[in-house]
N, C-alpha and C positions, 0 to 999 in steps of 0.2 A: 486493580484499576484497569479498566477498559480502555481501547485506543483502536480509533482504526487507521491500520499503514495500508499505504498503496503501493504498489508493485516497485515502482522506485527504490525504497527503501528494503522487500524482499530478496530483488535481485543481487542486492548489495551483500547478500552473505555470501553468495557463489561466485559473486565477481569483486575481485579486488580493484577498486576505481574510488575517485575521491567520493569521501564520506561512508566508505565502506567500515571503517572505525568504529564511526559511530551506530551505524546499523550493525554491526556487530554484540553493541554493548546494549542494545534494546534486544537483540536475541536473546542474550543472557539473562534479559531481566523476565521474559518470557518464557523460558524451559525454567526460571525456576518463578517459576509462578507470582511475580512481581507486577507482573503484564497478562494482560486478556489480549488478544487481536482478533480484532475482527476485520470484514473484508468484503466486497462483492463477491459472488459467488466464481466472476469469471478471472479473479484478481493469479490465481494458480496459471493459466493458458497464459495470461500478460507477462508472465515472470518467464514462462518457457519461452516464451515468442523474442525475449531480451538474453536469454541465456542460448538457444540455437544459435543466435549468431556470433556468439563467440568459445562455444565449445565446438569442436572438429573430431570428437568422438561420440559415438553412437550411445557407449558404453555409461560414458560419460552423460551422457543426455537424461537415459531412464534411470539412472541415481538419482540424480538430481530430480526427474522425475517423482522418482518414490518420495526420496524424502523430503517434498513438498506435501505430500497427503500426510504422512505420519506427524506433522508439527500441529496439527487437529485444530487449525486455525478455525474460528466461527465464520461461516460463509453462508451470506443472505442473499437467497434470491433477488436477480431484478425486479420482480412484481411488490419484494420489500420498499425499493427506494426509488422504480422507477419514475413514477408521476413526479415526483418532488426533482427528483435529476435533468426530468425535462425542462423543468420551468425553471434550475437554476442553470443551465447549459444554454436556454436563451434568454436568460436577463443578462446573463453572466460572460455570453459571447465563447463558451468553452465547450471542449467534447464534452459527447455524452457519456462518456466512460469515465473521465475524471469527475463531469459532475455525480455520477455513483456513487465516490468516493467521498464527494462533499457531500450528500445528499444524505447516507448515512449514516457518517459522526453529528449531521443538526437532528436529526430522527434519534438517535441513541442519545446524545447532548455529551460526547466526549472529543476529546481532541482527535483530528486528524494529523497523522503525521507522514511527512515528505521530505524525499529527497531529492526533487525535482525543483530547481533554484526558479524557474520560470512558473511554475506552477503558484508554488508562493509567494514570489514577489507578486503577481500578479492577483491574488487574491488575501494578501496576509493584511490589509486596509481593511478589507469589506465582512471577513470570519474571521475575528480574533479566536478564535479557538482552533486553526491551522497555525502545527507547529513545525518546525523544519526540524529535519535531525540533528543536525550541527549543535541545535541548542536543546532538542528536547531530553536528551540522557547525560 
């Protein structure tokens, strides 16, 4: 089964913070092959840019680094979903980077899923097919 997570939910395996649980147990469903992910292409730099600020090692950084490339997540160009992300970022009143995120689970027609509690509530009325982690493993 195909899903596409957003960075929220990535970061959650390198940093222990609520909901990290449950993004823990969609990894698992993932390295064995239970789950597909996919992702905007820039969804890896998002995950780094939340993990720098709270690693204090260098060391540490390009690990986590690395093995972000080795998890062979599917990552779709922005010229995949950007026109659609545009127009749902201004109907939608949201970045343009989250609508990426939305923009390619309605193009693909699988669940997006999040860890971002604002993200959802605030769109979980309007895309029944955003799921939040908490509930979706």
């Amino acid at each position: 089964m195909e899903i596409v997570v957003d960075s929220s939910v990535i970061s959650k395996w390198y940093l222990m913070e609520r909901y990290s649980e449950e993004a823990l147990k969609l990894r698992g469903k993932y390295v064995t092959g239970e789950l597909e992910i996919s992702a905007p292409c820039f969804m890896p730099a998002e995950v780094m840019k939340v993990i720098e600020t709270a690693v204090r090692s260098e060391e540490s950084l390009v690990e986590i680094s690395k093995s972000l490339t080795l998890y062979g997540f599917r990552l779709y160009p922005i010229s995949y979903m950007g026109e659609k992300a545009a127009t749902l970022a201004w109907e939608n009143d949201m970045d343009f980077l989250e609508a990426c995120y939305v923009a390619l689970a309605e193009i693909q027609r699988v669940p997006l899923v999040t860890a971002d509690d604002v993200l959802y509530e605030s769109l979980k009325g309007k895309f029944t097919w955003i799921k939040h982690v908490r509930g979706f493993t």
